[in-house]
N, C-alpha and C positions, 0 to 999 in steps of 0.2 A: 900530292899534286892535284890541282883542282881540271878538271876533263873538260875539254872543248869539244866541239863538232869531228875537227881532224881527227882526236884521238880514236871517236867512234869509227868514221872512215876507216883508219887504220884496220880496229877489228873486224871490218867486213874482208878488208885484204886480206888476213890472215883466217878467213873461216872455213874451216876442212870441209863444210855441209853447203858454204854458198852456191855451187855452180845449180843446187836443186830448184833452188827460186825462179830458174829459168822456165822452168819445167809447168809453171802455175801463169794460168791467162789472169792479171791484175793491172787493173784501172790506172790509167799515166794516173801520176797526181794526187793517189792515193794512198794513206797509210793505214793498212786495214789489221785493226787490233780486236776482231772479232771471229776469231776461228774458231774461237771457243763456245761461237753459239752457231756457225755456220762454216766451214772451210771454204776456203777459196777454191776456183774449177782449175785442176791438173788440163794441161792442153792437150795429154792425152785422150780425155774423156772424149772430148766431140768425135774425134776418130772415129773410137771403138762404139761410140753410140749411132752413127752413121753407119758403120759396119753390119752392128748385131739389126739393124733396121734392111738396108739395102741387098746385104749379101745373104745373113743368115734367116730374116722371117720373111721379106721380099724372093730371096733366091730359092729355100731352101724348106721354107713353110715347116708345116708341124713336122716333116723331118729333123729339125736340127734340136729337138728332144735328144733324141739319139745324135744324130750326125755332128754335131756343136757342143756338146754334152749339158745341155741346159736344166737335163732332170739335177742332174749334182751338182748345179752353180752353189745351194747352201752349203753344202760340204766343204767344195772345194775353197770357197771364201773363207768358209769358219776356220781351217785347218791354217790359213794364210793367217789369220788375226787371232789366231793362238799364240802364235811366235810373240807378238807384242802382249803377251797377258799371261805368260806364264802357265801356259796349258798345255797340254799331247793334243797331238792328231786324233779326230775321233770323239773328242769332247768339246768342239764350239760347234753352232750353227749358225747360220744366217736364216732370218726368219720376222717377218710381220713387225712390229715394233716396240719399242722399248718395254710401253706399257703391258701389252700384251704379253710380253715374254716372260715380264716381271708377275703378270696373274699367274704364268703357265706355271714359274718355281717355287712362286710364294704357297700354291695351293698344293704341291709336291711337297713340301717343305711340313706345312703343318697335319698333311695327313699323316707323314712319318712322325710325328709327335703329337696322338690322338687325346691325352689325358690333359695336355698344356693350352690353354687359352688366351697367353699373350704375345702382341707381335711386342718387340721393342724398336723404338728409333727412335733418329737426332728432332729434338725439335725443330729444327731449320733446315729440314731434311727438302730435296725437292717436290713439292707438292701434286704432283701427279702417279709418285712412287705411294703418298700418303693415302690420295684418294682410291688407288687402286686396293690397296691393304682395305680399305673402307668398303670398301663395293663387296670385294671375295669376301669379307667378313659379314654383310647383311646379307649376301647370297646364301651362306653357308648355314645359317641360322643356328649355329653351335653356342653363341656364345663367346667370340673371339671377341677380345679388343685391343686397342692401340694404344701402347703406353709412349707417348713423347718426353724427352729429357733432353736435357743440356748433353752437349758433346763431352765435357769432363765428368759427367756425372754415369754415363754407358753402362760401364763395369759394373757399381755400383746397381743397376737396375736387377739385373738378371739373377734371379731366382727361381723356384720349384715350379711355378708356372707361366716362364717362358717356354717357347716353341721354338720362335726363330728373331735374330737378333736380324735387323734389316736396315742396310746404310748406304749410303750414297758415299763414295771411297774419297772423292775430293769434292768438296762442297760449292753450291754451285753460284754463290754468292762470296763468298768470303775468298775462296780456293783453298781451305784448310784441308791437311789430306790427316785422313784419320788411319790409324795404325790398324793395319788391317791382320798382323800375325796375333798382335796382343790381344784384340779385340775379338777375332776370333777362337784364340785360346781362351778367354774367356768365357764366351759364350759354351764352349764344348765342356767348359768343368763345371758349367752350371746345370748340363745335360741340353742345352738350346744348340738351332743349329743356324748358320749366317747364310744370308744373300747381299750381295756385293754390288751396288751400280756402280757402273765403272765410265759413262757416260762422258766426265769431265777428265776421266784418268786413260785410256785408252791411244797410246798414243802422245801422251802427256808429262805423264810421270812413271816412273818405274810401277811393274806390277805385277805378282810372283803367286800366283791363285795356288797351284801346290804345292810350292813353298811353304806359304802360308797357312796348308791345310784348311781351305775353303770348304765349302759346301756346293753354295752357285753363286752365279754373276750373270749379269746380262750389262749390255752399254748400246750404244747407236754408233750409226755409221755416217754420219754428217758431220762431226765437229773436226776435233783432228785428224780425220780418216777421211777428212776430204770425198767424202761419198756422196755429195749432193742434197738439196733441200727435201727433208721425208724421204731417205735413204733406209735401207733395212734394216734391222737392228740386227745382235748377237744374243747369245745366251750358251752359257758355260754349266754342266753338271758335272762334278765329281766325278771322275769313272766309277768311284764304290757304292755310288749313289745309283748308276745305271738299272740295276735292275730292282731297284724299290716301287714305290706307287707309279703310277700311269700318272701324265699329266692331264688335265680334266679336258682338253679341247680336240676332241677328236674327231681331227681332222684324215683326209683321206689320204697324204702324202704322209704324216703320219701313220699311217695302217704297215701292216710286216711285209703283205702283198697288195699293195695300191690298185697295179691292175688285175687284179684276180675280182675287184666288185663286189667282194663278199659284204653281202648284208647286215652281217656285225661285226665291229671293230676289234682288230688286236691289235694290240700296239708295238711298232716296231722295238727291234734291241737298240739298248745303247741311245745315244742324242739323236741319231733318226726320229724318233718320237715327237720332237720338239717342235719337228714342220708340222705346219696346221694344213696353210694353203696353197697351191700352185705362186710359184715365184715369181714376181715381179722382175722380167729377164733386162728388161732397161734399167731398169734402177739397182740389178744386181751387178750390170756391165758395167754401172757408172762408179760404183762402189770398188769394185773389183781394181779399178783405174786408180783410184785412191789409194789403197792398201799395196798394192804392187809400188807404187810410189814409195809410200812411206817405208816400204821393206830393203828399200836401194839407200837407206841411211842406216849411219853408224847412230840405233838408239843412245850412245853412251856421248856421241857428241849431240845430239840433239838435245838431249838433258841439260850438258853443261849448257849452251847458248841457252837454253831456259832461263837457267839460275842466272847466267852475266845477265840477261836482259831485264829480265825482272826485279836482281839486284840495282843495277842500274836505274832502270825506269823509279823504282820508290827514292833513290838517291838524289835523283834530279828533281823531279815535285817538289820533295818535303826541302831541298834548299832554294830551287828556283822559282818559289811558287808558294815560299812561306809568308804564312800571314792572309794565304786568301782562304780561309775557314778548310782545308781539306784535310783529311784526317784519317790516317790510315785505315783500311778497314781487315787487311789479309795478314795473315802470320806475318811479323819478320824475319825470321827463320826460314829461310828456301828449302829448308832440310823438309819441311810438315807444309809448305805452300807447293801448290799445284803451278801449274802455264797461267796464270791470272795474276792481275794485281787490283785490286778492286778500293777504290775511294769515296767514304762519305761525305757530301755537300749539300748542303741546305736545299739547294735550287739544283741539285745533280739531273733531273731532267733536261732541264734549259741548257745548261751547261753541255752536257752532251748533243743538242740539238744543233749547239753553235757548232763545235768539234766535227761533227758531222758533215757543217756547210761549208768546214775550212778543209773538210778532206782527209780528216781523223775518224775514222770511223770504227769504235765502240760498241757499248750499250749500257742499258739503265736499267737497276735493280729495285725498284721499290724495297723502303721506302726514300732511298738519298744515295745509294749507289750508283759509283761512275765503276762500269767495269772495262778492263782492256784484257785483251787475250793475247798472249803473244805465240805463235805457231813458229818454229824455228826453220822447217823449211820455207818458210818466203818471204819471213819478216825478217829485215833486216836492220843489223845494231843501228845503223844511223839514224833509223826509224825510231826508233828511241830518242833520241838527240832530238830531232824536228818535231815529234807527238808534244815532248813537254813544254818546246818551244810556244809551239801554236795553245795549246794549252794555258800554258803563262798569259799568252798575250790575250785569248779570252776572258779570261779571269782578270787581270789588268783594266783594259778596256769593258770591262760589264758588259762587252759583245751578247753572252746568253739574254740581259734584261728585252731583247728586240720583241715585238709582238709574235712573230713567225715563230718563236722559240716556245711557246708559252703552252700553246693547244698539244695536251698528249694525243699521240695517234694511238692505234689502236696495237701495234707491234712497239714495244719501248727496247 
């Protein structure tokens, strides 16, 4: 039976996670298919960021170190966003940013494997996870380098001098999610060891770090975690891994006794280590707001409203919208696709820039990627119904051809 608008309605009537979307301050008018590069603001945040501003650094000044417990805001977040990642208490932190976190395990990672000199990864990997591999490796002056391949070709790659296999879990253009037990089984019979960005997966899709018998992960606190624009990133170690190499940035919140001022650094036990610098206490309030949110859902029906909707959403395009050159670009399989559905078009710039004026808002992947994100607490199915609607009629109407569409900005 062919689906109308109503039937969408309907599912929003029946959705166990709807009443959450309440919970999220969003634009009349808006249908926002971009969490996946930015979350929407929980209406709790302004609160508590008002709060930790008036009551606790206004009222309560560098008391609320102690008194507000602000020394263990990365603890106590990390421990909250283990539960979505398949982790013990004890083994995430919050801490500085993706990139950074990713230098901190990647240089942990190949000093445990001192004889091997290659990293491995996806060709299409996200390019800030590449360039940082790049940077630690001309720092290091060893002799590392970068072997890029095909997603199918992985397995394949790892031999007697890799160190550490290094991927991004769901891909941040396509949303393929790469099998993260196999591949790190993999890696471990080849003698290499894996790190995991989890950036697009956290919150997203299922994900079982010791299940899987990982190594490390780091991910961000902005996309699905709703944690705000340059939100603090995570980082996951092994517990077996704890007491191996020091990670190279040693920092003072890092140290075993911070305020003891000792002149040379020890590094604390365990993912204590992994703080570099005093915490950004606003932006870990504002995180913190995000993750308690997302902890008041049933993960197992957020998932499913993933798959209806992204099932859906490719259902509707490829019939209500055939013939206008788009072309799938994400797994069809929800089983191996991420919260994304991502479409190539000639002019997918332009196209998105209309999308945008009509109140769809997306974004654009060089080099012809239309991507949408669907976030299951606040996107709602009818929203699906109406994005492809408006979409159609862009595409119809040559609406993108307008001059105002044309000029890239400098954020795509």
């Amino acid at each position: 039976m062919e689906l109308d608008r109503a039937a969408f309605v309907a599912r929003d009537l029946a959705d166990p996670i709807a009443h959450l979307r309440d919970q999220f301050l969003l634009p009349h008018g808006v249908i926002y298919l971009d969490g996946n590069s930015l979350g929407a603001l929980p209406r709790a945040t302004s609160r508590r960021i008002a709060r930790v501003i008036e009551e606790e650094w206004g009222g309560d000044l560098i008391t609320s170190w102690n008194k507000h417990g602000w020394i263990n805001t990365p603890h106590r977040i990390g421990d909250k966003i283990a539960q979505l990642i398949g982790a013990n208490a004890g083994e995430v932190v919050v801490a500085e940013s993706t990139s950074i976190n990713l230098f901190k395990v990647l240089a942990v990672a190949l000093a445990m494997r001192p004889g091997r000199k290659v990293i491995v990864s996806e060709a299409g990997n996200f390019p800030t996870d590449l360039y940082m591999a790049e940077g630690l490796a001309a720092l290091l002056g060893q002799g590392h380098t970068l072997r890029l391949v095909e997603a199918g070709e992985l397995a394949g790659a790892l031999d007697d001098d890799v160190a550490v296999l290094m991927l991004t879990h769901v891909n941040f253009r396509s949303g393929a999610v790469l099998d993260m037990t196999a591949l790190t089984q993999a890696a471990h019979d080849a003698g290499a060891l894996t790190m995991w960005d989890l950036a697009h997966s956290a919150g997203a899709v299922p994900v079982a770090l010791n299940d899987a018998d990982a190594d490390f992960a780091i991910g961000c606190g902005y996309k699905y975690l709703n944690g705000g624009p340059g939100a603090p990133a995570f980082v996951w170690v092994a517990k077996r891994h704890h007491d191996g190499p020091a990670q190279p940035l040693y920092g003072w919140l890092g140290h075993a006794s911070p305020f003891d001022f000792a002149p040379g650094y020890r590094p604390a036990s365990g993912i204590r280590q992994y703080v570099v610098s005093s915490p950004s206490i606003l932006a870990m309030a504002a995180l913190e707001e995000g993750v308690d949110l997302f902890l008041k859902a049933d993960f197992a029906a957020v998932r499913a409203k993933s798959v209806a909707q992204t099932e859906a959403f490719i259902a509707l395009v490829e019939s209500r919208c055939a013939g206008m050159e788009l072309t799938l670009a994400s797994p069809r399989d929800p089983a191996v696709r991420g919260s994304q559905v991502s479409f190539a078009h000639p002019h997918g710039y332009s196209v998105m820039q209309a999308l945008i004026a009509r109140g769809v808002i997306g974004d654009f992947r060089a080099p012809d990627l239309l991507r949408f994100g669907f976030t299951p607490l606040y996107v709602r199915h009818v929203d699906v119904w109406d994005a492809v609607e408006i979409l159609r009629d862009v595409l119809a109407t040559e609406a993108w051809r307008r001059p105002e569409f044309q000029t890239r900005a400098e954020v795509t």
